[in-house]
C-alpha positions in Angstrom: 0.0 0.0 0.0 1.1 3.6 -0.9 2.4 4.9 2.6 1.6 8.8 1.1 -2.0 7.6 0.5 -2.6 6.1 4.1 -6.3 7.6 5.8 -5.0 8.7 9.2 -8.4 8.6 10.1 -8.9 4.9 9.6 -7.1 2.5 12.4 -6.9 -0.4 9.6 -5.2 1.7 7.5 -2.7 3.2 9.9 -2.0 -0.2 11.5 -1.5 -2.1 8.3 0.6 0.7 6.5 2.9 2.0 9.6 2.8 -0.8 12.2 4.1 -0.2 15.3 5.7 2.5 14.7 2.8 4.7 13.3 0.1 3.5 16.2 2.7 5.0 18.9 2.9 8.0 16.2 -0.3 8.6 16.6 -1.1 8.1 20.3 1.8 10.8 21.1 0.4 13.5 19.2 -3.1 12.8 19.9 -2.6 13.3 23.9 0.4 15.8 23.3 0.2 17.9 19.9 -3.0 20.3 20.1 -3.9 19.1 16.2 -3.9 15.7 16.9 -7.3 15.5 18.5 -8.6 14.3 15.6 -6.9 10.8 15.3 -8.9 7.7 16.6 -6.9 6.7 20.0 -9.5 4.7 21.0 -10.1 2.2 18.2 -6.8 2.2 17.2 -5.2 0.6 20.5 -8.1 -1.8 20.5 -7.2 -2.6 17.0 -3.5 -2.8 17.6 -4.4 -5.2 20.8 -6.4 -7.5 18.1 -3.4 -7.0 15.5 -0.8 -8.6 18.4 -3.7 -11.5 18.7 -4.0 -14.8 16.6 -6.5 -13.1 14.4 -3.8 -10.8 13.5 -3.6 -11.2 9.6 -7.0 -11.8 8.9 -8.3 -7.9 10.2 -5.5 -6.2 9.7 -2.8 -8.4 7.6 -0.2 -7.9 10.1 1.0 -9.0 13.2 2.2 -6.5 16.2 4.1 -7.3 18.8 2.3 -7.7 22.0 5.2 -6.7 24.3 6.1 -3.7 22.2 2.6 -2.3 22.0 2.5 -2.6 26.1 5.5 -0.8 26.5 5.3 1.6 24.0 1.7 3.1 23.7 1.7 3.9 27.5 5.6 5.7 27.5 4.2 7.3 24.2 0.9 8.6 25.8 2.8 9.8 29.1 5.2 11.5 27.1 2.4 13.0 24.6 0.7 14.4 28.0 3.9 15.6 29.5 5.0 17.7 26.7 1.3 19.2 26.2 1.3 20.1 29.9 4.3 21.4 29.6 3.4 23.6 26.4 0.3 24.8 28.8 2.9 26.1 31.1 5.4 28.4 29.1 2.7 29.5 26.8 -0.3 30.3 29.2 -3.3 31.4 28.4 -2.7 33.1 25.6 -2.2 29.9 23.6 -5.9 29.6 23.6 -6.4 32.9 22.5 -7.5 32.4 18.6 -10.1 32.7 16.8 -11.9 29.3 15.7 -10.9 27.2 12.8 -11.6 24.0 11.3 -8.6 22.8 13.5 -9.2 24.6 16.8 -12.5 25.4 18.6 -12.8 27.3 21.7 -15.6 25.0 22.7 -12.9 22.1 22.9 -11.0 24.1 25.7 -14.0 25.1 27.4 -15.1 21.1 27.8 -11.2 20.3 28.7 -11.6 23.2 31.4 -15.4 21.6 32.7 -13.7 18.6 33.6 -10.7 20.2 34.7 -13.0 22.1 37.5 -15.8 19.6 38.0 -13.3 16.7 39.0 -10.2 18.2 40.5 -7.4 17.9 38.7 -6.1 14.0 39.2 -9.1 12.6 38.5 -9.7 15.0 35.5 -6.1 13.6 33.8 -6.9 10.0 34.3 -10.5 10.1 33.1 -9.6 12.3 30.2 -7.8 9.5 28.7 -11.0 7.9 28.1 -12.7 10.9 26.3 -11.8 11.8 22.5 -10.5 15.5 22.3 -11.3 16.2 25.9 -7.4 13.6 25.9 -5.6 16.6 24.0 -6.9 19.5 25.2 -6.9 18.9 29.0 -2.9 18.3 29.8 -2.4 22.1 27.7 -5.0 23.5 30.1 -3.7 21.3 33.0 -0.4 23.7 32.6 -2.4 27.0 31.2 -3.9 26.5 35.4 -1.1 25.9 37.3 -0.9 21.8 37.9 1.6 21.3 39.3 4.5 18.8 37.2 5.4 16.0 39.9 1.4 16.1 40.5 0.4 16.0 37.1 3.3 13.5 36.2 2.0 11.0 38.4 -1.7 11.0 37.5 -0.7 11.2 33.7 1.3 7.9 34.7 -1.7 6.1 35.9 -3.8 7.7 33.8 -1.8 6.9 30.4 -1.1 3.0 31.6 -4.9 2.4 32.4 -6.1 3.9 29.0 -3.6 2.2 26.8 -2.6 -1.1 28.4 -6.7 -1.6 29.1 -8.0 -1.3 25.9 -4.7 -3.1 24.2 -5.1 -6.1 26.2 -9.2 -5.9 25.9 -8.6 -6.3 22.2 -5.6 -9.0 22.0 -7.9 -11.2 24.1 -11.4 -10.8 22.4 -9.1 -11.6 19.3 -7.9 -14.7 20.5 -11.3 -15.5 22.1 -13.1 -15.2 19.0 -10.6 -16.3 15.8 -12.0 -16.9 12.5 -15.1 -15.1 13.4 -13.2 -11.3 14.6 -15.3 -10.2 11.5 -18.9 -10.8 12.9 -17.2 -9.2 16.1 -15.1 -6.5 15.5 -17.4 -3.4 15.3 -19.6 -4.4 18.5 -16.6 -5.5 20.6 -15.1 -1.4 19.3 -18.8 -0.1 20.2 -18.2 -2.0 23.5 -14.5 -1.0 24.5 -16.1 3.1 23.6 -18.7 2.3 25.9 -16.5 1.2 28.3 -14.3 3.9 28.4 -17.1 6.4 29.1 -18.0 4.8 32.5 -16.0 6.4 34.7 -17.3 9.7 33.3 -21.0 8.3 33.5 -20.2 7.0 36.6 -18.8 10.2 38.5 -21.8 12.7 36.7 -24.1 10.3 38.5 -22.4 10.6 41.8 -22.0 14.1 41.8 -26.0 14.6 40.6 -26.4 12.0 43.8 -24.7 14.1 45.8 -26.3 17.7 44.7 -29.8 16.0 45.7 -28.9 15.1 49.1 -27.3 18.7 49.3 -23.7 18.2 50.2 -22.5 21.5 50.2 -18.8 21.2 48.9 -20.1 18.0 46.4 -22.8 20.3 45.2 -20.5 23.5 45.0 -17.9 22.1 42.5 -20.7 20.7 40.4 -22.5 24.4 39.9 -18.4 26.1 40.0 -17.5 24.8 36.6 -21.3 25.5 34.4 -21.1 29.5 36.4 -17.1 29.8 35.1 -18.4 28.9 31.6 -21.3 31.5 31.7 -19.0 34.1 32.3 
């Protein structure tokens, strides 16, 4: 396959044209290059976890290594995040200060920053793996408000490992569960691992709407904070 005609948009493609090499590409701009929001993270590590199973060559016509993919995609995510936050830092606020386009959008930095205030900041960097764009634009704002590094380091650490090794290994074994028939499988088991991924978000919205019904003060207080900040 031409390598210059590749859709970076397509996991297959990606995996089958670049390999190894292009999935960790891809995860470390997608959680540390602002324009790489736009690349599917998700899907691809599942993908890449079924690509390092035995039904390898039939989805994807190429085998990964599994070892590799466990130790690269999570250094590669950490290090996307670390170098986002990090851009955050020296550039501030004014980074975010541009008008939209068709590659930035202030409402993506406004979402980054909901999560940011809404869950505090560790939890906001681990469960932001889990959420497409939310993933790049959070470690920037992370630095833009002050996080500090050895803080944000260590949640980015457990935050990259979950997201990449989880869905990774989710995928090499529903691959080697299912064999010949990956096909009749593939798209629910992606529809599944997406699903997935968005319960510890569904999960803490229903805990802090719990909370704001019972009326605990400080719960309820950091729920309203973030939606008064944004009206502003």
């Amino acid at each position: 396959m031409d390598s210059l005609a590749v859709n970076v948009l397509d996991a297959t493609s990606v995996i089958s044209t670049f390999g190894l090499i292009g999935i960790l590409a891809i995860i470390f701009a997608e959680t540390g290059l602002l324009v790489g929001f736009f690349f599917p993270g998700d899907s691809m590590l599942f993908l890449a976890g079924v690509a390092a199973s035995s039904s390898a060559e039939k989805v994807v016509g190429t085998t990964l290594p599994l070892t590799w993919l466990l130790i690269g995609a999570p250094l590669c995510a950490i290090a996307g995040a670390q170098l986002g936050h990090l851009i955050g830092t020296k550039a501030g606020p004014k980074m975010f200060n541009k008008p939209n386009s068709k590659l930035f959008k202030k409402e993506y930095v406004e979402k980054a920053e909901h999560y940011f205030e809404k869950f505090g900041p560790a939890k906001a960097v681990v469960l932001a793996r889990f959420i497409p764009i939310v993933r790049t634009f959070l470690n920037p704002v992370a630095g833009v408000l002050e996080m500090p590094a050895r803080k944000f380091f260590v949640w980015n650490v457990v935050g990259g490992v979950v997201w990449t090794v989880g869905i990774i290994l989710a995928g090499y074994f529903l691959g080697d569960a299912i064999g010949d028939s990956i096909d009749k499988y593939l798209l629910p088991g992606i529809a599944v691992i997406v699903v997935i991924s968005l319960l510890p978000i569904i999960i803490e919205v229903f805990r802090e709407r719990r909370a704001k019904k019972r009326g605990d003060g400080p719960s309820a207080d950091r729920a309203e904070e973030p939606v008064a900040q944004n009206s502003n």
